[in-house]
Phi, psi and omega in degrees: 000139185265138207260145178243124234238118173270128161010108192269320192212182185306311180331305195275003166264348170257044208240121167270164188266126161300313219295306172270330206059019166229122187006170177245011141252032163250156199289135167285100163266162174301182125251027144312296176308332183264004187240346169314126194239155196220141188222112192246146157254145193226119197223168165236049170297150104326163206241302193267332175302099169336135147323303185199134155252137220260142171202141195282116193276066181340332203278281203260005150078333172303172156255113170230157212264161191225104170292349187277129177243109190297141200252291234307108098010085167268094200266017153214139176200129196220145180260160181114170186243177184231147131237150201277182204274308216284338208257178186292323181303323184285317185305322180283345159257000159256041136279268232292322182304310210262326201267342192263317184290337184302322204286300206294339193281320143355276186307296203303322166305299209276354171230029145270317146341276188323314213260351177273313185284315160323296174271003164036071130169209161301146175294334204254350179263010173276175193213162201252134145257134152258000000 
């Protein structure tokens, strides 16, 4: 078996073959095979997506067949922001963040206030009657 030998450095992967004019990791063609012309049609059918699906129509009491089939396909699709630590967009939500715990810690006091001069005494020794 003839042993295939690796590179030593990027240099030797651009070195062309006069002969084919191609890398010396690429398939060596005829010429026949290079005056060959190949012709691909290219669709965005799905593969995996039912041919036609049947579904029972209540309105006209039948089964019909429904040729529109959705082909679209997501094969990642994730919500959310990624934002880095460093950037400015992050300082400004743990501002906005840091200031919505304040206004609540605030609010929630000032009507702990409220509900004490009302009822004249702590908030926290009331009890909910049902």
């Amino acid at each position: 078996m003839e042993e295939i030998s690796e590179p030593d450095n990027d240099e030797d992967l651009n070195v062309m073959d006069p002969a084919n004019m191609g890398g010396i990791d690429q398939e060596q063609l005829t010429a026949e095979e290079k005056e060959e012309q190949i012709i691909k049609n290219l669709n965005s059918n799905n593969p995996q997506a039912p041919h036609n699906i049947v579904q029972f129509s209540f309105k006209d009491r039948i089964y019909k067949t429904n040729d529109n089939v959705e082909h679209m396909v997501f094969h990642v699709n994730m919500d959310g922001n990624i934002v880095q630590k460093e950037s400015d967009d992050h300082r400004d939500q743990q501002e906005y963040l840091e200031t919505k715990k304040r206004l609540e810690k605030e609010m929630l006091s000032a009507m702990n206030k409220e509900i004490a001069n009302m009822e004249g005494g702590d908030p926290r020794k009331f009890h909910q009657i049902l």
